[in-house]
C-alpha positions in Angstrom: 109.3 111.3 101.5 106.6 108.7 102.4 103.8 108.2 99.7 100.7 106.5 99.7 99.2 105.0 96.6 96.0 104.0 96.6 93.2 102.9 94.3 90.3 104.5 94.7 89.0 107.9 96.1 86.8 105.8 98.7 89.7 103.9 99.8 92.2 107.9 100.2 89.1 109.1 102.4 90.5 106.5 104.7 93.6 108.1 104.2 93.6 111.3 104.2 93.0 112.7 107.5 96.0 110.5 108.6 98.7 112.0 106.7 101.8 113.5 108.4 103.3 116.8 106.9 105.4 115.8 103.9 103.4 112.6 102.7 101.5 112.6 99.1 98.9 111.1 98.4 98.2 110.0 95.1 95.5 108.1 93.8 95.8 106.0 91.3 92.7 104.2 89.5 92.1 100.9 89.3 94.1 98.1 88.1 97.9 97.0 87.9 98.9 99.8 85.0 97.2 102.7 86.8 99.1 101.5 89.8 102.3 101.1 88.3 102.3 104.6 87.0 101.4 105.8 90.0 104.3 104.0 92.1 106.4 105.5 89.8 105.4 109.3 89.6 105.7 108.7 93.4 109.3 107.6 93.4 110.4 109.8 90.7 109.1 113.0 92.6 111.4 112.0 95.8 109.1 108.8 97.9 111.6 107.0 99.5 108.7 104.8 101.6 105.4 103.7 99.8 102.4 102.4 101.5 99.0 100.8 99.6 96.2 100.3 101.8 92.6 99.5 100.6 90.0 96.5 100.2 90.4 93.1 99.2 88.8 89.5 98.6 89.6 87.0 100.7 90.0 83.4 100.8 89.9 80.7 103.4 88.0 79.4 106.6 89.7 81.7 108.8 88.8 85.1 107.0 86.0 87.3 107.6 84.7 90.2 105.8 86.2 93.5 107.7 89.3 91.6 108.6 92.6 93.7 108.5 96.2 92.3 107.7 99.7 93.1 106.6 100.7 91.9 103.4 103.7 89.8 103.5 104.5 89.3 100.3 102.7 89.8 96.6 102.7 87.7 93.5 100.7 88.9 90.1 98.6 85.4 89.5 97.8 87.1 86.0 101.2 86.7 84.8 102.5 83.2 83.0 105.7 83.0 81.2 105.4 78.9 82.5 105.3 77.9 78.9 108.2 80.0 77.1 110.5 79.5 80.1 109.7 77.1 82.5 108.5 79.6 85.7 106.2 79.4 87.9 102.8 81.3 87.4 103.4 85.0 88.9 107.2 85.1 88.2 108.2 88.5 86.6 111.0 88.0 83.9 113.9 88.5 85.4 112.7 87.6 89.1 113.6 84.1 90.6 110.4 84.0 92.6 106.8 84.9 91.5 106.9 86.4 95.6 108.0 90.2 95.7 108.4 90.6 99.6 106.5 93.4 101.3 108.6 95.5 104.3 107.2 95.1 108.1 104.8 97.7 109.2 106.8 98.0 113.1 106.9 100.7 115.5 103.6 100.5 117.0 101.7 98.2 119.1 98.8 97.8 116.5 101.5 97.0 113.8 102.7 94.4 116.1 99.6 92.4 116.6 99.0 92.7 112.6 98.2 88.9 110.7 100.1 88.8 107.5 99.1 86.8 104.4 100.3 86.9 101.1 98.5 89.0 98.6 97.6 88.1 95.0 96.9 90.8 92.2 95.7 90.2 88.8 93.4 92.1 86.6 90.0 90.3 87.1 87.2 90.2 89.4 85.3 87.7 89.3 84.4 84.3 91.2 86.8 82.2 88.8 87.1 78.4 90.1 89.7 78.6 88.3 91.1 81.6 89.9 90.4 80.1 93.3 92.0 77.2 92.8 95.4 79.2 91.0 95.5 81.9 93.6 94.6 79.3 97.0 96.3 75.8 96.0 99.3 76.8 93.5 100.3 80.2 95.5 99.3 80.1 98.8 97.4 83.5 98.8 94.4 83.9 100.7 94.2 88.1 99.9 93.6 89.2 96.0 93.6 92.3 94.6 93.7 94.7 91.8 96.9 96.8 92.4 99.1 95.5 95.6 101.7 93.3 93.5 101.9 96.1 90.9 102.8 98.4 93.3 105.5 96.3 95.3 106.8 95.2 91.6 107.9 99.3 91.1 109.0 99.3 94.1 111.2 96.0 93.6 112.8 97.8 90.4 113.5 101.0 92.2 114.8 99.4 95.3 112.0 101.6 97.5 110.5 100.5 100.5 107.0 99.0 100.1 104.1 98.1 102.8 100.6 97.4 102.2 97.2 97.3 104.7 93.9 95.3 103.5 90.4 95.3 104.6 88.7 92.1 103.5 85.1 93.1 102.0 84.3 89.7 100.0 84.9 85.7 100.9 85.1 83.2 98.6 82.4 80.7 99.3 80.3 82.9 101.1 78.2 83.9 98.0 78.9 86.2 95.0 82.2 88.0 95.9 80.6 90.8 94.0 77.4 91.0 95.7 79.3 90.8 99.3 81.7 93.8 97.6 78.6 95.7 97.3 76.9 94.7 100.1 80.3 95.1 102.6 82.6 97.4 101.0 81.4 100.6 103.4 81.3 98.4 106.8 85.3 97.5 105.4 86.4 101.2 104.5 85.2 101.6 107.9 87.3 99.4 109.6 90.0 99.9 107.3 89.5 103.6 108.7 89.5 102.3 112.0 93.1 100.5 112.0 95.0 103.1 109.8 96.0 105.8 112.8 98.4 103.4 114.4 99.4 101.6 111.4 100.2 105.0 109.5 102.1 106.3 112.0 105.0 103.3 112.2 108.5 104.7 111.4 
């Protein structure tokens, strides 16, 4: 069974007239717990496949606002266990890389054309420096989130399939990332609408 979890109910409208027979939808809230919990109701009631897809900050030169990628892989920048063991910021106890790896989307010429970046999640939104500087310089992510690395983290544990699809709607360094969120968030559900046919319908 292929599942979709996704944060908010303006993020499933994107969704939902895209789903195959057989797919659930299930919408989780936002944040890394309600998206957690709802990973894991998925996989317990049979998802063998689960996708994320919603909005996202971005960060970097080359990023725009309504710009769509893949996730490659997803780290939780919120999580430090540097000073009781050593790790690097985003490593989960237990892992050996703060980097949970994201599957391909493949199977259709849109999914082939896809950029992919690396995706940081963490509990906060806001226009940190610090943030910027943890998320950019130290782990290489130029995506960030509220729920991506959660969601790949249950999947990591349950050994399930994970992909995930972002819309950017803010830029760091291009004003207030929560002004542009409310300023942009509509234009990117739209083009996050827009790309979903052919990326939903990979194998």
């Amino acid at each position: 069974m292929r599942a979709f979890v996704i944060a908010m109910e303006c993020e499933a409208d994107a969704v939902r007239p895209h789903l195959r027979p057989g797919d659930r939808l299930y919408v989780a809230g936002i944040g890394k717990v309600n998206a957690a919990a709802a990973t894991q109701k998925a996989i317990d009631e049979g998802a063998t496949e689960i996708w994320n897809a919603g909005l996202c900050g971005g960060f970097g030169d080359d990023i725009e606002v309504g710009d769509v990628f893949a996730v490659e892989a997803a780290v939780e920048y919120d999580f430090d266990l540097a000073k009781l063991n050593g790790t690097r910021v985003g490593t989960i106890d237990g892992f050996d890389s703060p980097y949970i790896e994201m599957a391909r989307v493949s199977g259709q010429e849109t999914a082939s054309t896809l950029r992919y970046r690396i995706l940081a999640t963490g509990d906060h939104f806001n226009d940190s420096e610090n943030d910027y500087a943890l998320i950019t310089r130290e782990l290489g992510a130029s995506l960030r989130d509220m729920e991506g690395a959660a969601i790949a983290h249950v999947c990591k544990l349950n050994g399930v399939k994970c992909m995930s699809v972002k819309c950017v709607t803010n830029v760091a360094g291009k004003g207030s990332m929560t002004g542009q969120y409310r300023e942009r968030a509509a234009f990117a559900l739209e083009r996050l609408a827009e790309a979903i046919p052919a990326l939903f319908a990979a194998v």
